[in-house]
One Martini backbone bead per residue (centre of mass of N, CA, C, O) as a GRO file, in nm:
protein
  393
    1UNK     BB    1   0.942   6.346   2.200
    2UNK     BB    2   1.152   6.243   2.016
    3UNK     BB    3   1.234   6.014   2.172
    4UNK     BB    4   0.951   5.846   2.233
    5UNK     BB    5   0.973   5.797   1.899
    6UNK     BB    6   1.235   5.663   1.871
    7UNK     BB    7   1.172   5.420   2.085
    8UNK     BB    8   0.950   5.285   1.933
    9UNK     BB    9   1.076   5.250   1.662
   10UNK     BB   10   1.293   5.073   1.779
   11UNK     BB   11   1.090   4.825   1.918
   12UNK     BB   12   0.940   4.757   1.673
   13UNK     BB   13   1.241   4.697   1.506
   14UNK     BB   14   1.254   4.454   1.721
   15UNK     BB   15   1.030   4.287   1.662
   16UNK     BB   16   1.039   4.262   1.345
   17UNK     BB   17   1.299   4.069   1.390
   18UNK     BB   18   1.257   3.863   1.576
   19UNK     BB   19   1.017   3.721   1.397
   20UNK     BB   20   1.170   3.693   1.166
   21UNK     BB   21   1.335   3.456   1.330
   22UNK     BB   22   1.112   3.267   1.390
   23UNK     BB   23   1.055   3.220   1.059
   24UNK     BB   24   1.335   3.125   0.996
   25UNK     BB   25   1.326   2.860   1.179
   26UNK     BB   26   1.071   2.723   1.081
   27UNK     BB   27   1.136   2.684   0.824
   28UNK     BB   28   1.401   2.503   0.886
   29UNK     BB   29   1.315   2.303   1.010
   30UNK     BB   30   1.150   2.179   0.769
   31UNK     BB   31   1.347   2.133   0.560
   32UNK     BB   32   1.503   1.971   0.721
   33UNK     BB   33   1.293   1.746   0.809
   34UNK     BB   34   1.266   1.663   0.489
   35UNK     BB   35   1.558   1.600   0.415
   36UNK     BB   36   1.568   1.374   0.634
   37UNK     BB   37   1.362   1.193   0.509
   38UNK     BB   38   1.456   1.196   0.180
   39UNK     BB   39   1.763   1.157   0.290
   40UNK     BB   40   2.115   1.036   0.281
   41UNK     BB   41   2.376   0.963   0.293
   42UNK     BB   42   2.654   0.736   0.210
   43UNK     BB   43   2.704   0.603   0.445
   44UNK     BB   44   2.392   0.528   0.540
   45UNK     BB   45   2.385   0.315   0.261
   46UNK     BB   46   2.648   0.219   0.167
   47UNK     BB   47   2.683   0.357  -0.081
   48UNK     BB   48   2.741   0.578  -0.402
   49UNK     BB   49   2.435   0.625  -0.407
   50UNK     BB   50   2.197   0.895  -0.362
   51UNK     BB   51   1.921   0.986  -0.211
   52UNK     BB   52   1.653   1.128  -0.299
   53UNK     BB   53   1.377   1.379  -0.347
   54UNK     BB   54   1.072   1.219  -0.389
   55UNK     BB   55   0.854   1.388  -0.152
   56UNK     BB   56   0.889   1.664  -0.393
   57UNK     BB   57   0.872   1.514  -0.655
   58UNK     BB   58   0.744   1.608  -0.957
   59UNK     BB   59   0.655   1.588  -1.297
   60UNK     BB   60   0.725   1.877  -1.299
   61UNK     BB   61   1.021   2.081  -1.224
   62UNK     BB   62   0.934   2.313  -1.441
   63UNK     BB   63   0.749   2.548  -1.534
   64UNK     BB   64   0.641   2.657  -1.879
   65UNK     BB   65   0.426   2.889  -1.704
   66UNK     BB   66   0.253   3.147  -1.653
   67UNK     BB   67  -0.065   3.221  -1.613
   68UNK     BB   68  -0.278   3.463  -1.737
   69UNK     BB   69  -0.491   3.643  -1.531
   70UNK     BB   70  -0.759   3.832  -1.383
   71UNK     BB   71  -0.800   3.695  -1.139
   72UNK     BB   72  -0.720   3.672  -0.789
   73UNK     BB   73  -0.808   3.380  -0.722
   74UNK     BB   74  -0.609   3.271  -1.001
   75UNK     BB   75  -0.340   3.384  -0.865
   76UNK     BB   76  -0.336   3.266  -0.587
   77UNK     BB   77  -0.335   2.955  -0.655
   78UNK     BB   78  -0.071   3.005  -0.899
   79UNK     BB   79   0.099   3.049  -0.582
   80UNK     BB   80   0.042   2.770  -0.431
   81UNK     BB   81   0.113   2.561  -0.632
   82UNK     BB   82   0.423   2.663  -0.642
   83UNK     BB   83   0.374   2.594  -0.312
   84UNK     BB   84   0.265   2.331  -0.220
   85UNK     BB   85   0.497   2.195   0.012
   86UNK     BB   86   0.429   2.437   0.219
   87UNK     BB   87   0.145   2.336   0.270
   88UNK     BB   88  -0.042   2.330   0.535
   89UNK     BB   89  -0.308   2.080   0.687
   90UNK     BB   90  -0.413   2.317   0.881
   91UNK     BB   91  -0.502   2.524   0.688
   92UNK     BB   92  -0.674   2.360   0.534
   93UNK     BB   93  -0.908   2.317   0.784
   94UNK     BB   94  -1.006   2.640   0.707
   95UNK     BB   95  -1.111   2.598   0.468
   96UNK     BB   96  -1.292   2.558   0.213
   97UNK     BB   97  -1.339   2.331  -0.009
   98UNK     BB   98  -1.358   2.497  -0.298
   99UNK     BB   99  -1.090   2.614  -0.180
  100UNK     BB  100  -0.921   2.329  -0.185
  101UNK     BB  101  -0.986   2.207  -0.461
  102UNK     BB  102  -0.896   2.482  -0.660
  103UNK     BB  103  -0.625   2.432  -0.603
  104UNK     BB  104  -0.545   2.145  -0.726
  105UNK     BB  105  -0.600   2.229  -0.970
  106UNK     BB  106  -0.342   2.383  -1.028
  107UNK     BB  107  -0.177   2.145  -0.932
  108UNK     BB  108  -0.200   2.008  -1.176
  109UNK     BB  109  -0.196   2.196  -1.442
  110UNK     BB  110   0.141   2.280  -1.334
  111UNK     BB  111   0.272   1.950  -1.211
  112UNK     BB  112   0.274   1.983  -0.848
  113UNK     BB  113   0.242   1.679  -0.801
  114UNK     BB  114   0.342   1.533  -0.543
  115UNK     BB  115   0.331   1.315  -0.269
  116UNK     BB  116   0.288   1.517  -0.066
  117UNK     BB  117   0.053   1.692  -0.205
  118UNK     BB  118  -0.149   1.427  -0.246
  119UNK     BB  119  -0.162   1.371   0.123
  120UNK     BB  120  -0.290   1.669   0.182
  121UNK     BB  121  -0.544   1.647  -0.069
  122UNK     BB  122  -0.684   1.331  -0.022
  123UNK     BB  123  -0.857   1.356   0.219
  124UNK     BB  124  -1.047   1.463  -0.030
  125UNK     BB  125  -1.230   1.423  -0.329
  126UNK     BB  126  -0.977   1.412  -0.560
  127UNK     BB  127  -0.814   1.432  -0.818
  128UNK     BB  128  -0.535   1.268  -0.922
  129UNK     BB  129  -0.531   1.361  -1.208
  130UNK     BB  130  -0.465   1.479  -1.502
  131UNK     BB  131  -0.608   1.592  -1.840
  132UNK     BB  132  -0.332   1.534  -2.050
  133UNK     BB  133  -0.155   1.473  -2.352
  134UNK     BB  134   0.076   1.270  -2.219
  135UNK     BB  135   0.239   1.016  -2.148
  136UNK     BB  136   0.160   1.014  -1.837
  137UNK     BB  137  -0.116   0.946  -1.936
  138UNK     BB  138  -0.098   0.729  -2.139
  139UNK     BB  139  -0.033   0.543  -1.886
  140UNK     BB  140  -0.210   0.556  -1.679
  141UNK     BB  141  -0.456   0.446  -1.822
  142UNK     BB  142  -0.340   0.174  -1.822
  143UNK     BB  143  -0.356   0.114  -1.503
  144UNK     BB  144  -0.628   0.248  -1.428
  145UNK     BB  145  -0.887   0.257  -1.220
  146UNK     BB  146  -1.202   0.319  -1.259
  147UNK     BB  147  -1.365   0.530  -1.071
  148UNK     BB  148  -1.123   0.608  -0.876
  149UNK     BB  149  -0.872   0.664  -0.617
  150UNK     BB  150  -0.587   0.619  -0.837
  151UNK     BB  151  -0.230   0.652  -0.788
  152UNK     BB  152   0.034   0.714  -0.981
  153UNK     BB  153   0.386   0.601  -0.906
  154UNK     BB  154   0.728   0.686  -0.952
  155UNK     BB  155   1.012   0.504  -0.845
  156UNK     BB  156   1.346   0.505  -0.750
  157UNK     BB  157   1.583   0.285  -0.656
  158UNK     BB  158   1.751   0.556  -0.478
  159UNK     BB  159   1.602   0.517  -0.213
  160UNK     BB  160   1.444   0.512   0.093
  161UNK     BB  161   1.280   0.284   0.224
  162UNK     BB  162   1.235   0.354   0.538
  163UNK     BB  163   1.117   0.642   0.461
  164UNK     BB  164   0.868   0.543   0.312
  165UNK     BB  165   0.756   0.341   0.546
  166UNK     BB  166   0.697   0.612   0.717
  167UNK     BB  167   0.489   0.766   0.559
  168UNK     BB  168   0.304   0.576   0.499
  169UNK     BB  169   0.218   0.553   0.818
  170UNK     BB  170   0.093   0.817   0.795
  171UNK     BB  171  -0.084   0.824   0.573
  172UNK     BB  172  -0.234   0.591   0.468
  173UNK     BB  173  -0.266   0.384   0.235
  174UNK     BB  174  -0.372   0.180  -0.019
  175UNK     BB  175  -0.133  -0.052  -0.134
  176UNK     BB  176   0.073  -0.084  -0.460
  177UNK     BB  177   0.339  -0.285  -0.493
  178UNK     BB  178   0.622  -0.256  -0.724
  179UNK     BB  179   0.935  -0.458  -0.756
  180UNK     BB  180   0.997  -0.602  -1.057
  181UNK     BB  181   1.199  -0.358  -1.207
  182UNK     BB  182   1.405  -0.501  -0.984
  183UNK     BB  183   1.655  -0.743  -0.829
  184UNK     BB  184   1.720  -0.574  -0.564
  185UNK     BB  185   1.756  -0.496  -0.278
  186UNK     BB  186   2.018  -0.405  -0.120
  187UNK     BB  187   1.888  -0.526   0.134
  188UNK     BB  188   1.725  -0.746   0.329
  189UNK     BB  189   1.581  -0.600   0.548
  190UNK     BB  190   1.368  -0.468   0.349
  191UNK     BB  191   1.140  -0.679   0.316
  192UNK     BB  192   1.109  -0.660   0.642
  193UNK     BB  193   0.945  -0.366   0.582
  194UNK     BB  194   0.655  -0.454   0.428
  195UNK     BB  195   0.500  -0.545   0.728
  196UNK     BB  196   0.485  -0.223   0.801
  197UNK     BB  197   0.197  -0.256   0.625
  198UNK     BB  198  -0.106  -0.262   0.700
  199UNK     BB  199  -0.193  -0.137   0.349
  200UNK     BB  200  -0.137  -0.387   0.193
  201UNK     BB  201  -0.277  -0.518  -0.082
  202UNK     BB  202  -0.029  -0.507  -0.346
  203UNK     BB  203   0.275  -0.769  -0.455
  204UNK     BB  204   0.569  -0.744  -0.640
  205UNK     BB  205   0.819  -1.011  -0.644
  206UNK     BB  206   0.942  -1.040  -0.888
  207UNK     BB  207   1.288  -1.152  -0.958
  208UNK     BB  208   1.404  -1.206  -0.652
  209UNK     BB  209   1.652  -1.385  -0.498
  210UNK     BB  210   1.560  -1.344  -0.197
  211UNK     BB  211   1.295  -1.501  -0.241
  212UNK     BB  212   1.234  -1.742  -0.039
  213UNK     BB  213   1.162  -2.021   0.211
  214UNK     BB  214   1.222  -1.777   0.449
  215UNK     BB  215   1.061  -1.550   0.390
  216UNK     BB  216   0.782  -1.701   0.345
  217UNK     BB  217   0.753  -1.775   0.639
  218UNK     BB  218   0.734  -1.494   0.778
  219UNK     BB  219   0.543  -1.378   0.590
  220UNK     BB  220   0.328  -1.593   0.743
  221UNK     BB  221   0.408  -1.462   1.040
  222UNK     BB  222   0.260  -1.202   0.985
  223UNK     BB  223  -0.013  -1.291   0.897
  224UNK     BB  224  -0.080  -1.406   1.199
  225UNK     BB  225  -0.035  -1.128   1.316
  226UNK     BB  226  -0.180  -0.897   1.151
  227UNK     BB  227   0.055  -0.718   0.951
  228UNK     BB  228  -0.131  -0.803   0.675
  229UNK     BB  229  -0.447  -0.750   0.657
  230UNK     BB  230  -0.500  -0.714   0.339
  231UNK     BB  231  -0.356  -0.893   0.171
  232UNK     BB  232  -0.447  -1.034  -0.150
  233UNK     BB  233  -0.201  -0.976  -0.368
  234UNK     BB  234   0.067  -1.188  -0.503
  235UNK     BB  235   0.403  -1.198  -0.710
  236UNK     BB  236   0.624  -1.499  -0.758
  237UNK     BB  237   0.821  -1.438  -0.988
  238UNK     BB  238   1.104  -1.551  -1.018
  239UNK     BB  239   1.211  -1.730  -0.794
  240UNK     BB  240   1.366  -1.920  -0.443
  241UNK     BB  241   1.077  -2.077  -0.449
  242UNK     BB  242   0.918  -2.371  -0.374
  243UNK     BB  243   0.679  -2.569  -0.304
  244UNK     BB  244   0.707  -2.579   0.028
  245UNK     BB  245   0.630  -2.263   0.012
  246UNK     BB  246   0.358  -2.263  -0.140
  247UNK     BB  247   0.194  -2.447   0.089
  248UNK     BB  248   0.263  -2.288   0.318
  249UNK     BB  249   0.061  -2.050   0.203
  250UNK     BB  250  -0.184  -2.232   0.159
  251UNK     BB  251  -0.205  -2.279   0.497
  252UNK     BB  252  -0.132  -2.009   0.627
  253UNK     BB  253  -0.393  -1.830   0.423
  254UNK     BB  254  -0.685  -1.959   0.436
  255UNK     BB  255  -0.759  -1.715   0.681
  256UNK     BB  256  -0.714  -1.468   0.533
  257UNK     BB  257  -0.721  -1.242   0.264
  258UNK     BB  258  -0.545  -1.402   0.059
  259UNK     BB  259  -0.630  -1.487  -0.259
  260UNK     BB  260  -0.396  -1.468  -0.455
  261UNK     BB  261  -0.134  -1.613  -0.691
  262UNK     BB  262   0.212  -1.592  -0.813
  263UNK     BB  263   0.354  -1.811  -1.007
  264UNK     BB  264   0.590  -2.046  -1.167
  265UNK     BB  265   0.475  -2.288  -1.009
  266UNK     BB  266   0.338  -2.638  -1.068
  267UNK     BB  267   0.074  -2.738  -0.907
  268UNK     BB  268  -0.158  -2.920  -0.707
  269UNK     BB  269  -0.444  -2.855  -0.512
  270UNK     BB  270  -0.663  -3.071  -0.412
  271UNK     BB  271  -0.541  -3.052  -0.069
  272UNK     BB  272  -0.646  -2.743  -0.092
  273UNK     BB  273  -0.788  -2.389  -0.062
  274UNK     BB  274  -0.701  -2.429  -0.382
  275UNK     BB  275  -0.684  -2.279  -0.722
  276UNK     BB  276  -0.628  -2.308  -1.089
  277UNK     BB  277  -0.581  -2.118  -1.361
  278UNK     BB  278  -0.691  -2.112  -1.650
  279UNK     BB  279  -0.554  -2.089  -1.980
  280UNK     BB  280  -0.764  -1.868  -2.078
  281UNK     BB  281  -0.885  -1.582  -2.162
  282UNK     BB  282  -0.959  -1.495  -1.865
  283UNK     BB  283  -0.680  -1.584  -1.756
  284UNK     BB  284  -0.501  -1.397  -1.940
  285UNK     BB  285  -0.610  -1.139  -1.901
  286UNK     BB  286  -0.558  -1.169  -1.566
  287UNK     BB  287  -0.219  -1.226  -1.631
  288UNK     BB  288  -0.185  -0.926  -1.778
  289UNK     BB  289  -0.285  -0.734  -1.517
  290UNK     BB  290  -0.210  -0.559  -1.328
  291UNK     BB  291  -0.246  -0.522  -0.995
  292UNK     BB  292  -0.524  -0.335  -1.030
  293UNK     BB  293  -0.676  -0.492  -1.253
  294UNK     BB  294  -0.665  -0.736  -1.127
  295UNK     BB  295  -0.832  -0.636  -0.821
  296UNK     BB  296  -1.073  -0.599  -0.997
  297UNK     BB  297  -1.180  -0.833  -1.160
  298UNK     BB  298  -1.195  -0.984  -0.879
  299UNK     BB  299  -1.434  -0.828  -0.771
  300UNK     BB  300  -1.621  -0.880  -1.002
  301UNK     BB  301  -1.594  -1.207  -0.971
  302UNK     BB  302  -1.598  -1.259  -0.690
  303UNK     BB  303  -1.352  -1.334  -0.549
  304UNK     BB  304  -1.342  -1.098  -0.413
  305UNK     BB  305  -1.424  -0.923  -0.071
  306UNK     BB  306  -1.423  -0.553  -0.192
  307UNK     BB  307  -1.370  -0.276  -0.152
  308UNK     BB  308  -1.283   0.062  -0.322
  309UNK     BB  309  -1.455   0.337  -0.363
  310UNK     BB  310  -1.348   0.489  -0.083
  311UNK     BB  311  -1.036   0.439  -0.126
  312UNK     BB  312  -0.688   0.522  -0.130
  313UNK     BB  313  -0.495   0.450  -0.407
  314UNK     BB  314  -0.163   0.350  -0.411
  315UNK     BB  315   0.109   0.305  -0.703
  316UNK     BB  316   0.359   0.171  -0.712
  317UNK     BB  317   0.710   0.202  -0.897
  318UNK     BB  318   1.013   0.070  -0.971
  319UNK     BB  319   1.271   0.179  -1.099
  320UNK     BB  320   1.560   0.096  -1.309
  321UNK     BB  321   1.680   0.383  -1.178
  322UNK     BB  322   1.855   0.686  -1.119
  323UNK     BB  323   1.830   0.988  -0.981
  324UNK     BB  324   1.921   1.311  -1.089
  325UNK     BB  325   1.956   1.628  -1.127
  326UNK     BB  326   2.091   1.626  -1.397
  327UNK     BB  327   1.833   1.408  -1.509
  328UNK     BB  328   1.556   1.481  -1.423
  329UNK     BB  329   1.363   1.530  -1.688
  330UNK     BB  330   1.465   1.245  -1.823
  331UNK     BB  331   1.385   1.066  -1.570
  332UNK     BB  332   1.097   1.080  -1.569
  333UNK     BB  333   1.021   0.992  -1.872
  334UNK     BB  334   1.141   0.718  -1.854
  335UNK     BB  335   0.975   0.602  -1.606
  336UNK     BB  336   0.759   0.569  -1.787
  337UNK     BB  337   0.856   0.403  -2.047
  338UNK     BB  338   0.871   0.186  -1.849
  339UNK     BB  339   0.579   0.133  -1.743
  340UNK     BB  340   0.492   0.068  -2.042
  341UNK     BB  341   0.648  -0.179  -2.096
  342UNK     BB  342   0.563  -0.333  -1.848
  343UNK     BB  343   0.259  -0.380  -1.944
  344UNK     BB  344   0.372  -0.601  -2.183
  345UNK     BB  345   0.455  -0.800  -2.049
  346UNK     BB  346   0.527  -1.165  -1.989
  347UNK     BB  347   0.580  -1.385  -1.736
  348UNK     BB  348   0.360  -1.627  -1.642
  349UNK     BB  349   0.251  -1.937  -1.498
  350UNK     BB  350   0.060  -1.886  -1.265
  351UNK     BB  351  -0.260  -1.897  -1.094
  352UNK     BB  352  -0.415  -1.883  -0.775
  353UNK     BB  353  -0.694  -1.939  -0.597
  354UNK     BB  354  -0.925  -1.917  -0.355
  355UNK     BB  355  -1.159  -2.125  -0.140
  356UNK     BB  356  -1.405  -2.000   0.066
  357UNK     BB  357  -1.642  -2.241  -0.023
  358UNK     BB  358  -1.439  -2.435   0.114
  359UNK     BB  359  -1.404  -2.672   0.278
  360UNK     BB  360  -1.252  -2.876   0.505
  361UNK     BB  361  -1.098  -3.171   0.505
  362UNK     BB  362  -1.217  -3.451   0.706
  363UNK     BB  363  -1.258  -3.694   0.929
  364UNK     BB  364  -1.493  -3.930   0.924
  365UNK     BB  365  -1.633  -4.083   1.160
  366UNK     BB  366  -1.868  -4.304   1.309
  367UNK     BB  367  -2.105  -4.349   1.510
  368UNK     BB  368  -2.143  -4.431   1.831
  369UNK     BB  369  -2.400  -4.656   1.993
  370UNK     BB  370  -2.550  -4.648   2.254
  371UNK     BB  371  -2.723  -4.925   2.485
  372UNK     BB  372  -2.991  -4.886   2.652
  373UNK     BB  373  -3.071  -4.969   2.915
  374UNK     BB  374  -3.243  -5.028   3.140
  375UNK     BB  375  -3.452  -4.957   3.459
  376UNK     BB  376  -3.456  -5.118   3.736
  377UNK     BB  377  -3.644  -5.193   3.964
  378UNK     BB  378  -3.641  -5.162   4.309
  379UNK     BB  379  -3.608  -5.420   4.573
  380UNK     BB  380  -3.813  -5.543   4.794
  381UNK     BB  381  -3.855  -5.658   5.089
  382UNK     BB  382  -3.981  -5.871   5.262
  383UNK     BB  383  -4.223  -5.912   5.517
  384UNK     BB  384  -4.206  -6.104   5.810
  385UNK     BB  385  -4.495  -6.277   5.888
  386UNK     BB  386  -4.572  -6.280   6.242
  387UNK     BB  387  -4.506  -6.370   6.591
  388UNK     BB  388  -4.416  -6.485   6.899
  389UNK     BB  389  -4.503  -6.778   6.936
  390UNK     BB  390  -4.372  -6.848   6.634
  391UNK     BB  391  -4.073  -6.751   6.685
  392UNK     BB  392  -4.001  -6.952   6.914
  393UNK     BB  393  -4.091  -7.224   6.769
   0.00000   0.00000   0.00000
């Protein structure tokens, strides 16, 4: 009896080791995952500078404290929120939303939205940002287009663009990327990583030595093969395009989505399919606005026609600095000073509308009126009247 007892107890206690092993193997292997995304050696980067972990990089490294609640719905929310990154889309799919939202609550609250936990909570209707009075609400509020699903991110230099341009395709936000206050990818062929974004939206590639007429030229050749179907705001201030290349543009890309297009070159467009914008009051203030503002703005005077109220808008800026965990929580609010910064720069410059309602040129020849001849009717034979006697006489 005691063996039998004692045999059942170490069976169980089997069992519950094998399980255990087989849940810390779940675990590891998701960690690798997560860490492959977001990580890379220094040999793969080819520099001396490691990429950071982005993907689950929160704008609070540290909770300043846990909130002592009474209810236990309350307790379960805020240990949910601290371990966000854990949270699997499919166990999401069996909570019912007031409990799916409620969850969110906590995770704005904690400030442990990363990118990658608010890619998984915004398949739903969820608040972008949270509501508190810090510099980086206060940065927010000058980017954000209003009533919209508009979320703000800021990424360090120091990312490996390959492994961004893979989540957002499982992702699929519609894209606001702006790259301009960095002076170059590090590889050239970075910005051909940027065509593989189906739902890029809005592009400011200003100040790039890399960005000339040959890059240009692709640029017109992924659009036309559909590889950019959205684009349609691009800003290339300052850049090392010529003006053959800006007509490129505008001859290649007259039947795309691209409406907006902003550069320092100046020049007449009365031979194309596009207007340039006078630099009056509503002029200066179109150039003055964000990529997300000036898509809105765009949008409201009917230059462009696009819907934005229910679509995820992921608004991207790299800032021009290094993220390291030793200077963790300095260099994210350094981040927003920058982003902060960059709100007030004048690039200058000009900015081209597109005239969807303007018809192209065409050489009109006169037509050729041809003369319709009468019909003549077919004439008969006569017939003629004899006889035999008369015809042989």
């Amino acid at each position: 009896m005691f063996k039998q007892k004692y045999n059942k107890r170490k069976t169980r206690t089997l069992k519950r080791r094998a399980s255990l092993k087989t849940e810390i193997k779940r675990e590891t292997k998701r960690e690798d995952y997560i860490e492959s995304l977001s990580k890379i050696s220094n040999d793969d980067f080819g520099t001396n500078s490691e990429s950071y972990n982005w993907l689950q990089l929160t704008p609070r490294l540290k909770p300043k404290r846990r909130y002592k609640f009474a209810k236990l719905k309350q307790l379960c929310a805020q240990e949910l929120a601290l371990n966000a990154d854990l949270i699997d889309s499919k166990i999401l799919s069996y909570i019912p939303h007031d409990i799916y939202k409620y969850i969110w609550k906590f995770i704005l609250l904690l400030e442990q939205d990363s990118i990658l936990s608010y890619s998984i909570f915004s398949k739903l209707s969820v608040p972008t940002h949270s509501n508190t009075n810090s510099l980086k609400d206060s940065v927010i509020s000058l980017y954000k287009i209003p009533n919209r699903h508009h979320r703000i991110e800021n990424l360090f230099k120091n990312l490996n663009l390959k492994d961004l341009v893979n989540f957002l395709q499982t992702f699929k936000p519609y894209l606001i990327f702006d790259a301009s206050r960095i002076d170059n990818f590090q590889y050239r062929e970075d910005y051909f990583m940027l065509f593989n974004l189906p739902k890029l939206i809005c592009l400011n590639l200003s100040g790039h030595s890399f960005v000339d007429d040959i890059y240009i030229n692709n640029l017109c050749s992924s659009i036309k093969d559909g590889k950019l179907p959205k684009l349609t705001v691009i800003k290339l201030n300052n850049t090392k395009i010529t003006n053959s290349g800006l007509i490129s543009l505008f001859k290649s890309c007259a039947y795309s989505s691209l409406s907006c297009i902003e550069t320092s070159l100046s020049m007449e467009t009365d031979e194309y399919q596009w207007s340039k914008i006078e630099k009056d009051q509503q002029g200066t203030i179109l150039q003055k606005s964000p990529l997300g503002l000036k898509l809105n703005r765009l949008i409201k005077q009917k230059s462009i026609e696009l819907d934005i109220s229910n679509i995820n808008l992921l608004d991207i800026m790299i800032v021009d600095d290094e993220f390291t965990q030793r200077d963790g929580q300095i260099a994210i609010e350094s981040a927003w000073k920058a982003r902060q910064k960059a709100r007030v720069v004048i690039t200058g410059g000009e900015t081209y509308l597109i005239n969807r309602d303007e018809k192209i040129k065409t050489t009109e020849y006169p037509e050729l009126k041809l003369e319709e001849k009468p019909v003549q009717s077919r004439k008969r034979k006569k017939l003629i009247k004899t006889n035999a006697a008369t015809f042989f006489n």
